[in-house]
TIKE-661472 format. One line per 2 residues: number of its first residue (from 1); their letters; for each residue z, y, x of C-alpha. Coordinates in steps of 0.2 Angstrom, whole numbers, m for minus. Example, Ala and Ser with C-alpha at 12.3 -4.5 7.8 and 13.67 -1.06 7.14 Angstrom:
REM TIKE-661472
1 = AS = 39,m22,62 | 36,m5,68
This chain:
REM TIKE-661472
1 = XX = 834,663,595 | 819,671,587
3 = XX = 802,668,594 | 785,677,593
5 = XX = 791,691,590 | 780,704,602
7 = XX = 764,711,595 | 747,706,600
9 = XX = 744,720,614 | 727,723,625
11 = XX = 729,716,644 | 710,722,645
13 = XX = 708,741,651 | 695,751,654
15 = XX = 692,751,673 | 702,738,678
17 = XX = 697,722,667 | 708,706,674
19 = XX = 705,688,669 | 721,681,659
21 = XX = 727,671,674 | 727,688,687
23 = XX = 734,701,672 | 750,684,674
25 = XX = 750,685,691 | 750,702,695
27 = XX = 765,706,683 | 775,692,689
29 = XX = 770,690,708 | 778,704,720
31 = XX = 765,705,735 | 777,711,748
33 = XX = 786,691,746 | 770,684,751
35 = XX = 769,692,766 | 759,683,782
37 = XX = 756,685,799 | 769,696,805
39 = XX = 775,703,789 | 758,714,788
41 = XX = 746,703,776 | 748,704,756
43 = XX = 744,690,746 | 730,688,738
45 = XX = 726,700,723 | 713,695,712
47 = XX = 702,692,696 | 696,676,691
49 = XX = 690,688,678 | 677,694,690
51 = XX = 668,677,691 | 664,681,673
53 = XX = 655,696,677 | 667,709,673
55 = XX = 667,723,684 | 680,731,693
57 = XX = 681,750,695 | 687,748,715
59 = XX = 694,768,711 | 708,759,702
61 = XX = 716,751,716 | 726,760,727
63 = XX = 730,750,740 | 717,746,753
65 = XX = 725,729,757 | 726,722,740
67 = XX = 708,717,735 | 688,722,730
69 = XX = 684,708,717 | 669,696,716
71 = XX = 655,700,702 | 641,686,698
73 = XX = 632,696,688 | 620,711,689
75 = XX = 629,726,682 | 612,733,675
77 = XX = 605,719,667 | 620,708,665
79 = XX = 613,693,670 | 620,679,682
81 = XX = 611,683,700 | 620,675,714
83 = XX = 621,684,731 | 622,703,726
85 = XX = 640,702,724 | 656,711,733
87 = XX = 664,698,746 | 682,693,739
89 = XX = 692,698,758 | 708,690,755
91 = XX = 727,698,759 | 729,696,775
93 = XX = 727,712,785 | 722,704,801
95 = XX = 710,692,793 | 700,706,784
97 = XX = 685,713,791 | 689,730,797
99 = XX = 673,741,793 | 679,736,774
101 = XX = 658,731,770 | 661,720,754
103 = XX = 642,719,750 | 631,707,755
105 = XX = 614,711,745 | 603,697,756
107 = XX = 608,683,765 | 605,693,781
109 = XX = 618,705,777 | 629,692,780
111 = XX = 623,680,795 | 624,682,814
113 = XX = 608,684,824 | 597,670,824
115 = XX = 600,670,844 | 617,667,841
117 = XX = 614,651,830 | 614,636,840
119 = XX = 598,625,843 | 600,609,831
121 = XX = 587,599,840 | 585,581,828
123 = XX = 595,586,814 | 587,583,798
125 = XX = 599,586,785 | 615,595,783
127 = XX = 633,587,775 | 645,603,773
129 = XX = 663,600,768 | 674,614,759
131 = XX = 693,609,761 | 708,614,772
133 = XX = 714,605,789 | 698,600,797
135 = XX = 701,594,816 | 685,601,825
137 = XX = 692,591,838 | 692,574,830
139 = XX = 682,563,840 | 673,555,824
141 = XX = 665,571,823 | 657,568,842
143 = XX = 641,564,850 | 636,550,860
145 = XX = 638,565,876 | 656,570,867
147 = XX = 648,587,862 | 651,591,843
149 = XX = 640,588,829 | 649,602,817
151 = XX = 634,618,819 | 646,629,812
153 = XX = 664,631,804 | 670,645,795
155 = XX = 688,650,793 | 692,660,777
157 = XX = 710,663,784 | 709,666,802
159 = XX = 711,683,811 | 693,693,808
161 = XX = 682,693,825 | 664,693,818
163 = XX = 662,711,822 | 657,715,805
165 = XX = 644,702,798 | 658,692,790
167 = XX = 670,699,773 | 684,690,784
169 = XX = 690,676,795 | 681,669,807
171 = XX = 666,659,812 | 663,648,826
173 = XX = 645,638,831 | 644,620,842
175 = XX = 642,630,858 | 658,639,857
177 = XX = 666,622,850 | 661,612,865
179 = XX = 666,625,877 | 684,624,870
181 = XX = 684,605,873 | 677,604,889
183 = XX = 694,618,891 | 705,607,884
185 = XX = 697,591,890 | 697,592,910
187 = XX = 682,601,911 | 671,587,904
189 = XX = 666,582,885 | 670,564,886
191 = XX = 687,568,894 | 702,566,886
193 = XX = 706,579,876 | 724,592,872
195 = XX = 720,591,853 | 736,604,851
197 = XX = 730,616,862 | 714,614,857
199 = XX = 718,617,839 | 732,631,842
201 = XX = 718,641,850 | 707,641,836
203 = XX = 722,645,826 | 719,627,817
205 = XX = 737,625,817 | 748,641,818
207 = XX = 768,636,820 | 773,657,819
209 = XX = 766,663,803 | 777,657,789
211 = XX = 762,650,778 | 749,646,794
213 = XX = 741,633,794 | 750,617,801
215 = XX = 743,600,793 | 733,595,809
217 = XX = 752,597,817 | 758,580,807
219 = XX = 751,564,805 | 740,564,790
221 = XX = 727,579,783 | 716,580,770
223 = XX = 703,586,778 | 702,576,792
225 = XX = 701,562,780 | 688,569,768
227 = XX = 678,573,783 | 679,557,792
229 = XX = 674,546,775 | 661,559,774
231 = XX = 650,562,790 | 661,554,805
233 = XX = 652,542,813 | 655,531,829
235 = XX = 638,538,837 | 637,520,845
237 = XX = 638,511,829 | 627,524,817
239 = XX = 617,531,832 | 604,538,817
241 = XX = 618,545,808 | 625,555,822
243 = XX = 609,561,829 | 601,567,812
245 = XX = 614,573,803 | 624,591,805
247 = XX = 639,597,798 | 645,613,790
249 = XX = 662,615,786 | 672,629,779
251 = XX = 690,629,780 | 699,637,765
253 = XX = 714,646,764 | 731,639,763
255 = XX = 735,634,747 | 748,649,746
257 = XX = 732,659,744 | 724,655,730
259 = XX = 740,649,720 | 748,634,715
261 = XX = 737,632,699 | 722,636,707
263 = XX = 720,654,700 | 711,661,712
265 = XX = 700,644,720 | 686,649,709
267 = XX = 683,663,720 | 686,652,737
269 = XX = 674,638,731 | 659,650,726
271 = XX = 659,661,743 | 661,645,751
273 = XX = 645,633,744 | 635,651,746
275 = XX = 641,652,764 | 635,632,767
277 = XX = 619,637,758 | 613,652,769
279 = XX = 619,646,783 | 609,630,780
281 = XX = 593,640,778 | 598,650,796
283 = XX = 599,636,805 | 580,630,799
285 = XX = 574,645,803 | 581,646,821
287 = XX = 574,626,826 | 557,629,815
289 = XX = 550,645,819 | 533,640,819
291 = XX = 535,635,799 | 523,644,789
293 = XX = 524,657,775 | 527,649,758
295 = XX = 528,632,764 | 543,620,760
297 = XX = 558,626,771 | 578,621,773
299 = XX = 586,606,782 | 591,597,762
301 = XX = 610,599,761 | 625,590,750
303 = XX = 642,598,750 | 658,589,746
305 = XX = 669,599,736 | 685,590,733
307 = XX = 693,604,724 | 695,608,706
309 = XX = 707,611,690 | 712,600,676
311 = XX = 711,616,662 | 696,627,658
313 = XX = 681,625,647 | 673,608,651
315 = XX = 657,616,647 | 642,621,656
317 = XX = 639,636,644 | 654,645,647
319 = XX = 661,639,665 | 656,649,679
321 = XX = 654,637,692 | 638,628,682
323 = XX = 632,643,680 | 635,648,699
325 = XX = 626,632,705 | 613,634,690
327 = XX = 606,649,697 | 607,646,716
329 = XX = 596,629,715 | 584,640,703
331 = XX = 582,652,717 | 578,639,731
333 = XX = 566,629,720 | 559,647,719
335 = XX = 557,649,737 | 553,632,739
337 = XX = 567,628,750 | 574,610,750
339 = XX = 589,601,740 | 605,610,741
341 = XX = 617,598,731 | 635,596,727
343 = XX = 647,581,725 | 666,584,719
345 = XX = 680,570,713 | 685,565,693
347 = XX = 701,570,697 | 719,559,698
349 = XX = 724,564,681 | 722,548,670
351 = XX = 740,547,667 | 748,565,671
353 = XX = 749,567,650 | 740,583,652
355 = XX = 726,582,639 | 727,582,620
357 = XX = 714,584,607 | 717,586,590
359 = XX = 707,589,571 | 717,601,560
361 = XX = 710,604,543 | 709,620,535
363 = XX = 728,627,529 | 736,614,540
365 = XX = 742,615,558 | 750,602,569
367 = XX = 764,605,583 | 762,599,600
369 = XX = 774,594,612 | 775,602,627
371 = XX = 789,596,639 | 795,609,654
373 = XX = 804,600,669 | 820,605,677
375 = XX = 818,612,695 | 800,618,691
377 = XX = 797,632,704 | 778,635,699
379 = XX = 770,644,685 | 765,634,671
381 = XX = 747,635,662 | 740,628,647
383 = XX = 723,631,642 | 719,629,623
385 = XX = 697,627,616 | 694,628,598
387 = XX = 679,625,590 | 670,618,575
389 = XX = 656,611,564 | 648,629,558
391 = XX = 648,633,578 | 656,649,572
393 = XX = 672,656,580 | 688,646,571
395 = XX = 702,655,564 | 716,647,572
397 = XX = 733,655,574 | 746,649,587
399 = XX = 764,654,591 | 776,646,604
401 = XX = 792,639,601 | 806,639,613
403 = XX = 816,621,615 | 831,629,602
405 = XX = 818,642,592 | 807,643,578
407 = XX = 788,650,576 | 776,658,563
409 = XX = 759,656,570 | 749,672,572
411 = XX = 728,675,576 | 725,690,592
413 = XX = 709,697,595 | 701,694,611
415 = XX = 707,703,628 | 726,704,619
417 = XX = 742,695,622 | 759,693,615
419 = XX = 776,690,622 | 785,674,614
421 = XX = 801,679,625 | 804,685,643
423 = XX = 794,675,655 | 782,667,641
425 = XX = 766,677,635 | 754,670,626
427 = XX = 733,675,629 | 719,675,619
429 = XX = 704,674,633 | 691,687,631
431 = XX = 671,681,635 | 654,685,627
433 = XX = 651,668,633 | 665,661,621
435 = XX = 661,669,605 | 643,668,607
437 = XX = 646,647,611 | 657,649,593
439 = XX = 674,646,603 | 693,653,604
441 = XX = 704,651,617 | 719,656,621
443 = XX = 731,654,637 | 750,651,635
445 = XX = 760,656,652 | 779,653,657
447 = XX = 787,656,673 | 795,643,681
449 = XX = 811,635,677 | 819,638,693
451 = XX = 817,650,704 | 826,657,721
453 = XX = 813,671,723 | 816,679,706
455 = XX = 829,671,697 | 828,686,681
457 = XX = 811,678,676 | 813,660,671
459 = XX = 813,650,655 | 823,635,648
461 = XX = 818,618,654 | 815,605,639
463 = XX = 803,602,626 | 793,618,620
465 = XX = 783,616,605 | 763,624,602
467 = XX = 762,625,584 | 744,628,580
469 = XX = 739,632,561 | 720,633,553
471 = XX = 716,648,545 | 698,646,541
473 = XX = 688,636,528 | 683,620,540
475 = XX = 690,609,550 | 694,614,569
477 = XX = 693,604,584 | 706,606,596
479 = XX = 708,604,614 | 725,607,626
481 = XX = 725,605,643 | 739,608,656
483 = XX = 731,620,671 | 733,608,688
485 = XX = 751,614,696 | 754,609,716
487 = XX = 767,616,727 | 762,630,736
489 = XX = 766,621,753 | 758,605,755
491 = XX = 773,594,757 | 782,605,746
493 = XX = 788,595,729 | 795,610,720
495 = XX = 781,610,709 | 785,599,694
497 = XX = 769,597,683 | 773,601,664
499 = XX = 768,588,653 | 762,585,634
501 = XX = 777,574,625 | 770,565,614
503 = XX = 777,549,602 | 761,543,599
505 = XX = 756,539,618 | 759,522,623
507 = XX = 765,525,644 | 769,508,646
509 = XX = 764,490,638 | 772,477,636
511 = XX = 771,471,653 | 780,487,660
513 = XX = 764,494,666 | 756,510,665
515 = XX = 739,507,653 | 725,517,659
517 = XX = 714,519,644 | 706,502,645
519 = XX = 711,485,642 | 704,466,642
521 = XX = 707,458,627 | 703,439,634
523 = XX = 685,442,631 | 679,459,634
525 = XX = 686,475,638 | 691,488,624
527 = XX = 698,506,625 | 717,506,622
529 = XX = 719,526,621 | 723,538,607
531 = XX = 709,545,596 | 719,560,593
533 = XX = 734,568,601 | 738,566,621
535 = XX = 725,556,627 | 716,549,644
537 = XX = 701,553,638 | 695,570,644
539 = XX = 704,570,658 | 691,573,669
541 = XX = 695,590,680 | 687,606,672
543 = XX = 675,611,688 | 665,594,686
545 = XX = 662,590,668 | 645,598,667
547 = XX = 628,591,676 | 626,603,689
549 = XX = 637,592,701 | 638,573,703
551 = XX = 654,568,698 | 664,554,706
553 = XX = 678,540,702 | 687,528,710
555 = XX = 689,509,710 | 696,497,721
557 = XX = 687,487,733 | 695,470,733
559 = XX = 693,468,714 | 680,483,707
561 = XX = 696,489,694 | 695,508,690
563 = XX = 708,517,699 | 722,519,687
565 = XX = 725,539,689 | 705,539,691
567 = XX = 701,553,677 | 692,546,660
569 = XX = 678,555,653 | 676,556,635
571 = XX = 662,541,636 | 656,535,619
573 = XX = 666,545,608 | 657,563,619
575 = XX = 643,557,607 | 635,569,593
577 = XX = 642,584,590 | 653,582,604
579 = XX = 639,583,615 | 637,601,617
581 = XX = 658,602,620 | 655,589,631
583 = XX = 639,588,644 | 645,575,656
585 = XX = 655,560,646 | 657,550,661
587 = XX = 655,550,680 | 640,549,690
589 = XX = 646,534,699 | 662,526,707
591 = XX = 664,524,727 | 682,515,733
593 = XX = 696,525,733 | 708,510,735
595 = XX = 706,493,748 | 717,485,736
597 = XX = 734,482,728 | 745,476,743
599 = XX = 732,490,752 | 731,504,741
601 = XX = 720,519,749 | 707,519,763
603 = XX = 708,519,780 | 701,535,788
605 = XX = 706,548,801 | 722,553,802
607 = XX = 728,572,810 | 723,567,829
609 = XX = 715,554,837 | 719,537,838
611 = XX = 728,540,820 | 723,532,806
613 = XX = 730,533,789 | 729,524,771
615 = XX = 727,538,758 | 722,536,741
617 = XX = 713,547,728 | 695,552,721
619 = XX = 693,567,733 | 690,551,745
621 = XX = 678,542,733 | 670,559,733
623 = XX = 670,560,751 | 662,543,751
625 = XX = 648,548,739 | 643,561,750
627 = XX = 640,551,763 | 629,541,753
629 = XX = 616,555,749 | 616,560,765
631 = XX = 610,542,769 | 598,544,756
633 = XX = 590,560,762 | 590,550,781
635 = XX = 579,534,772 | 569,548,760
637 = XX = 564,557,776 | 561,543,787
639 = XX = 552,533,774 | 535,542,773
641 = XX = 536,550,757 | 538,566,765
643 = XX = 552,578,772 | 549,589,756
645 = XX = 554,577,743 | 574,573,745
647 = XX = 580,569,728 | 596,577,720
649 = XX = 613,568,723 | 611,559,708
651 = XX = 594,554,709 | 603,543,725
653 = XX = 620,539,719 | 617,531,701
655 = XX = 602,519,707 | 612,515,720
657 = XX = 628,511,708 | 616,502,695
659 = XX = 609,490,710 | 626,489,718
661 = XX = 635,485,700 | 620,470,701
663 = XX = 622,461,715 | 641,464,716
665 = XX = 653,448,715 | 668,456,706
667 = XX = 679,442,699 | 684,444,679
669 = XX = 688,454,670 | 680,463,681
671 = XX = 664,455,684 | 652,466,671
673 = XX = 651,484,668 | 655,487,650
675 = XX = 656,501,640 | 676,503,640
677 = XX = 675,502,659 | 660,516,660
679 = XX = 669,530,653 | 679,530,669
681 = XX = 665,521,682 | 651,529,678
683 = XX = 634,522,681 | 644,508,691
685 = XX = 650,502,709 | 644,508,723
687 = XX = 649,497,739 | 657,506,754
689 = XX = 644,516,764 | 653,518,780
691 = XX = 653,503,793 | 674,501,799
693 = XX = 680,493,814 | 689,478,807
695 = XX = 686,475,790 | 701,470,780
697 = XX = 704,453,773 | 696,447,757
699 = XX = 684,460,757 | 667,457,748
């Protein structure tokens, strides 16, 4: 069969400019087989594009329903502002707002009344929580009276009823929250409470619509157990805790919505740590209206994110999300208003094989294995960033072979694709932030390799090959990296995660286990990874390899090892030149994501109460994390140096790792922080910050 036969075509038009990933999904997506509540909604139609500052002429789009896309830059002076943007509203007819405003120029434009806001009488700093499944119910979420400490919850996906200060979805406050569990509880707070009822009519869980929400219905959620580790407390056990600190939580839309790869969370996460922020400020304003003009103001703020993708640029000069959070703590040290800060996992990809990295000298190329399961019913993705010594743009040509074809590489320009085959198109990403940071990238696509919707546009399973070939005159540094890939419905397994084949990567030792980048050699530890080809290095998901975030991996408890699928970041070898390609080489810090071997994951909330589950992962440790800055801003404020001064997320997390990682009692190997082990821990250790009920055995 021949391959790369199509001709480099532009997917950018005038008008109508889509992000790679959209101009895919459009094509290949009908939105009439995503349909939602009742068979009216439409799934979501969007541009990731529009992140990057591309506008969309809204004339183009024919269908109401469909979508206006986000923009984060200023369409006069083309720089990144945040805030003067069109709200994203997504597909679902009865979820969007229907007087159809999509901007929001000032905060205002977008808030309730201040009356409407709820009095937060001895709150002194704010934990928000982004993620899906969050039991407003839950009692760790309580006061000492059984009213709720969450101020306010947005959710993205639930039928609009804002009466028009919202893009979509709807909002609730603490008042309303506490009225709906004194309903559902016998009239009284501390009664005992119809957690089902309570949740179906908040529309928490919703049995009806074919993609509604329904974690919360089984035993085990994420977001209950990101928000327990996070801000639940036993008010009788952390009575300073509970009284002091508020949350903020928004819900995100099902999975469904903003794909399988995440093509669309982008979008989701910006609107969402906006939303926290203002609403933050709101709520200062509403309990402090005696505060004086120009004088410090906000309650300070840390947000766990524990979201992300494992492809994308991996630098804070090109990605849209530093750039996002680069501007919006600029603007509050502007307005003197206090930290807003932001804490998101590594990422479980040590060993998923989805991260290569190669040097090609000039007039060579190398192939790389890229293996597509059987049964796959999701997209797959893999990004590709060139760069190299001359910082000027590389001349690298790729072509794609089909497991039973052949390929001559070929160079596009940017904004065009080509079609290796039906159901495989090959991008090269347009940017004035890539050339300008001397990078090419492009993005290769395939359909799935099974499929019950659209059976005409799938692609042989097996062993593709990426041939990459240098053009220019010095050498290129190569990076691949395979785009994150979950089924769409969260106990789904139909989405089987493409992976690099590689004969070079050791996946098991001699002992028949699974290495994890690190290894004791009898006397200190040593990095057992490749140097080039698939490696475990790097792995560190693309929305937190940059220094606007604190970054955080997992280790487990009884013995202080690094969480095997805990991501690696490039450590040492991110030295030098690497340094611009790579700004964050390692984690802030580590928090437990596992008790220990014959206990693997921590105990947290489960769905309801009186469940509680083991669940293991870094969005746990991240969880964990925040919870620790909240503490730090609690000791800050109550310390005397000041309710102005709260430090950033890292200012508390690595001092509290590097005095954790001293007075630790870790048996060997591992006793000591070394320099193999930092690439994945970070500045160190940082014990488990929330008090349990029963402690498990062995535990130091």
């Amino acid at each position: 069969m021949a391959a790369n036969t199509g001709e480099w075509r532009p997917y950018v038009t005038p008008g109508l400019k889509l992000s790679a990933y959209a101009h895919w999904w459009l094509e290949h997506n009908e939105p009439a087989e995503m349909a939602g509540r009742g068979g009216g909604g439409m799934r979501l139609l969007a541009s990731t594009a529009a992140i990057l500052g591309i506008e969309w002429d809204a004339d183009k789009i024919k269908n109401d329903n469909t979508m206006v896309p986000l923009s984060l830059r200023d369409p006069e002076t083309r720089k990144f502002t945040i805030r003067k943007f069109p709200i994203l509203p997504i597909g679902l007819q009865d979820s969007l707002n229907p007087d159809k405003q999509t901007t929001f120029g000032n905060p205002e434009d977008w808030l309730p009344d201040s009356e409407r806001l709820p009095q937060a009488k001895g709150i002194e700093a704010i934990v928000g929580i982004i993620d899906i499944d969050i039991p407003l119910a839950h009692r760790c979420l309580r006061n000492r009276e059984g009213g709720s400490r969450v101020l306010a919850s947005w959710q993205m996906e639930h039928v609009f009823e804002q009466k028009g200060y919202l893009p979509y979805g709807r909002e609730i406050y603490r008042d309303q929250i506490d009225e709906l569990l004194k309903k559902h509880s016998g009239g009284r707070l501390l009664g005992r409470s119809d957690e089902d009822a309570f949740n179906r009519e908040l529309g928490l869980v919703d049995m009806k619509a074919p993609f509604g929400p329904r974690g919360l219905a089984g035993r085990f959620a994420h977001g209950s157990h990101v928000i327990d580790l996070a801000a639940g407390c036993n008010p009788e056990t952390e009575p300073e805790f509970s009284e002091k600190v508020g949350i903020i939580s928004v819900t995100l839309p099902g999975r469904w919505l903003f794909g399988d790869s995440g093509e669309f969370l982008e979008l989701f996460m910006v609107v969402a740590l906006q939303r926290i922020a203002d609403l933050s400020d709101a709520f200062w304003r509403r309990n402090h209206p005696e505060a004086k003009p120009g004088a410090k103001s906000g309650y300070p703020t840390v947000v766990n994110l524990s979201f992300g993708r494992q492809a994308g640029a991996k630098s804070d000069q090109i990605d849209q999300l530093p750039k996002f959070l680069a501007c919006l703590q600029k603007e509050r040290r502007d307005e003197k208003k206090s930290q807003f800060q932001v804490v998101m996992p590594a990422g479980n990809d040590n060993q998923s094989r989805v991260n290569a990295e190669y040097h090609i000298a000039p007039g060579q190329q190398c192939v790389v294995g890229w293996r597509l399961q059987p049964g796959d019913q999701s997209d797959n993705y893999v990004e590709i960033w060139a760069r190299n010594a001359k910082k000027t743009v590389p001349e690298l040509a790729i072509a794609i072979a089909a497991p039973s074809g052949e390929a001559d590489p070929t160079i596009g320009e940017p904004g065009t694709a080509f079609d290796v085959r039906s159901g495989v198109r090959v991008y090269r990403l347009h940017g004035e932030d890539i050339a300008a940071r001397g990078r090419l990238s492009y993005l290769v696509c395939t359909c799935p390799t099974e499929s019950q919707r659209r059976p005409y546009d799938v692609v042989p399973s097996g062993l593709w090959r990426i041939v990459l070939r240098n053009c220019g005159k010095t050498h290129c540094r190569v990076r691949l990296s395979i785009q994150t890939d979950q089924s769409v419905l969260p106990a789904g397994g139909l989405g089987r995660r493409s992976y690099f084949d590689d004969s070079t990567y050791v996946r098991f030792d001699e002992c028949g286990r699974e290495p994890d980048g690190s290894r004791f050699d009898g006397k200190t530890w040593v990095v057992s990874d490749n140097r080039w080809g698939t490696t475990r290095h790097g792995t560190l998901n693309a929305s937190v390899a940059h220094k606007k975030v604190s970054t955080v991996g997992g280790y487990r408890l009884s013995d202080g090892a690094p969480a095997p699928y805990s991501s690696t970041g490039v450590g040492l070898r991110g030295k030098g030149s690497a340094e611009v390609e790579y700004p964050r080489r390692a984690p802030t810090a580590s928090l437990p994501s596992e008790d220990g071997i014959a206990h693997p994951g921590l105990l947290a909330a489960g769905a309801s109460d009186g469940v509680r589950v083991p669940v293991s992962g870094t969005s746990f440790a991240s969880a964990l994390a925040t919870r620790r800055v909240a503490q730090g801003f609690l000791a800050t404020l109550s310390s005397g140096d000041g309710s102005q001064k709260p430090k950033t997320s890292s200012s508390y997390l690595y001092p509290s790792a590097t005095r954790d990682e001293r007075k630790a009692r870790f048996g060997p190997p591992y006793t000591v922080l070394e320099n193999a082990l930092i690439d994945r821990l970070g500045g160190g250790r940082i014990r488990h910050p929330k008090p349990g009920p029963v402690p498990r055995f062995g535990h130091r």
